[in-house]
C-alpha positions in Angstrom: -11.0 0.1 -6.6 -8.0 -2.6 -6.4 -7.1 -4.0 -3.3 -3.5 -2.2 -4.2 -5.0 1.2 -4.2 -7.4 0.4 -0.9 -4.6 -0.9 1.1 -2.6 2.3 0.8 -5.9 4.4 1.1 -5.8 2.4 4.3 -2.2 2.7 5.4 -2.3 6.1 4.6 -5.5 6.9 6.7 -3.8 4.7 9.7 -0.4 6.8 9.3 -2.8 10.0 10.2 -4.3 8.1 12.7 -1.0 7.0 14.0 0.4 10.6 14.6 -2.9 12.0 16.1 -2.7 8.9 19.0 1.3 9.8 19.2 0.0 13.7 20.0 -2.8 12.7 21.6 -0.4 10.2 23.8 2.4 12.9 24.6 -0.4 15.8 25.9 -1.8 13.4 27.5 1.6 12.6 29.5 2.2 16.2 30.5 -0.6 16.2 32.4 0.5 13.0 34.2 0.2 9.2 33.8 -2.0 8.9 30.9 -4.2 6.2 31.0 -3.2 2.3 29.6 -5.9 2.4 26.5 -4.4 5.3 25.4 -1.3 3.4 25.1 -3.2 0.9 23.4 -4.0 2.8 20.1 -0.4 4.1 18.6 0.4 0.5 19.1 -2.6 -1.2 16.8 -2.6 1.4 14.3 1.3 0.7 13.9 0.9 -2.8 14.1 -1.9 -2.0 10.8 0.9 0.3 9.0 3.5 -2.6 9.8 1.1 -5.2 7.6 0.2 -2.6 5.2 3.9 -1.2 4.9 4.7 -4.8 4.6 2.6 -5.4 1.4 3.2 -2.8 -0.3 7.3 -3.2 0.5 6.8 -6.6 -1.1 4.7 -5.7 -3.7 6.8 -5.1 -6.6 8.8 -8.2 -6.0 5.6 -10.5 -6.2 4.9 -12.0 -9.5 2.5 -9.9 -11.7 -0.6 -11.7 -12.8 -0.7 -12.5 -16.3 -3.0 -11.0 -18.5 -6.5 -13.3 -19.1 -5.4 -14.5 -22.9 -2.7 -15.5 -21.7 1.5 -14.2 -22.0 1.6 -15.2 -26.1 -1.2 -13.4 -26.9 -0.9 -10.3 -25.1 2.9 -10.1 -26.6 1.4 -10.8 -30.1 -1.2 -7.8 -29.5 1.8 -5.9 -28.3 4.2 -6.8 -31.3 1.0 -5.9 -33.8 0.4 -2.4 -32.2 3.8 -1.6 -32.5 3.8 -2.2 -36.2 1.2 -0.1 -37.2 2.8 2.8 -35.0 5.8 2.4 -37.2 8.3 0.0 -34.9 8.8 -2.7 -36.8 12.4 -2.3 -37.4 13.0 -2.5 -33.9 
């Protein structure tokens, strides 16, 4: 697993978590003053979709990585590929 795909496992986990403490936050308020660590919760878990919301906002403006042989040598392998399929007009 990439840390791409486990951060938005994790922010989507943390949004479920998130609505259950927002519930669990406004039953608890009909029934009087709910206490402070229930207050507590909704905010860290929104505080974790903020980061996580963050990244993955960012994410396609970052710079991808290159590949491991290098920018030259993955467009040569790509130009190569293409002629066999038949593009090599293009």
């Amino acid at each position: 697993m990439t840390w791409s795909t486990a951060i938005r496992q994790v922010h989507r986990w943390t949004c479920i978590a998130f609505v259950a403490a927002v519930a669990a936050y406004m039953a608890a308020m009909t029934r009087g003053q709910p206490p402070a660590w229930l207050g507590i919760f909704p905010a860290g878990t929104l505080i974790l979709l903020l980061a996580t919301g963050l990244y993955m906002f960012a994410l396609p403006y970052l710079p991808k990585r290159r590949n491991a042989k290098g920018p030259v040598a993955a467009f040569s392998e790509w130009n190569s590929e293409n002629d066999r399929n038949g593009y090599a007009d293009l």
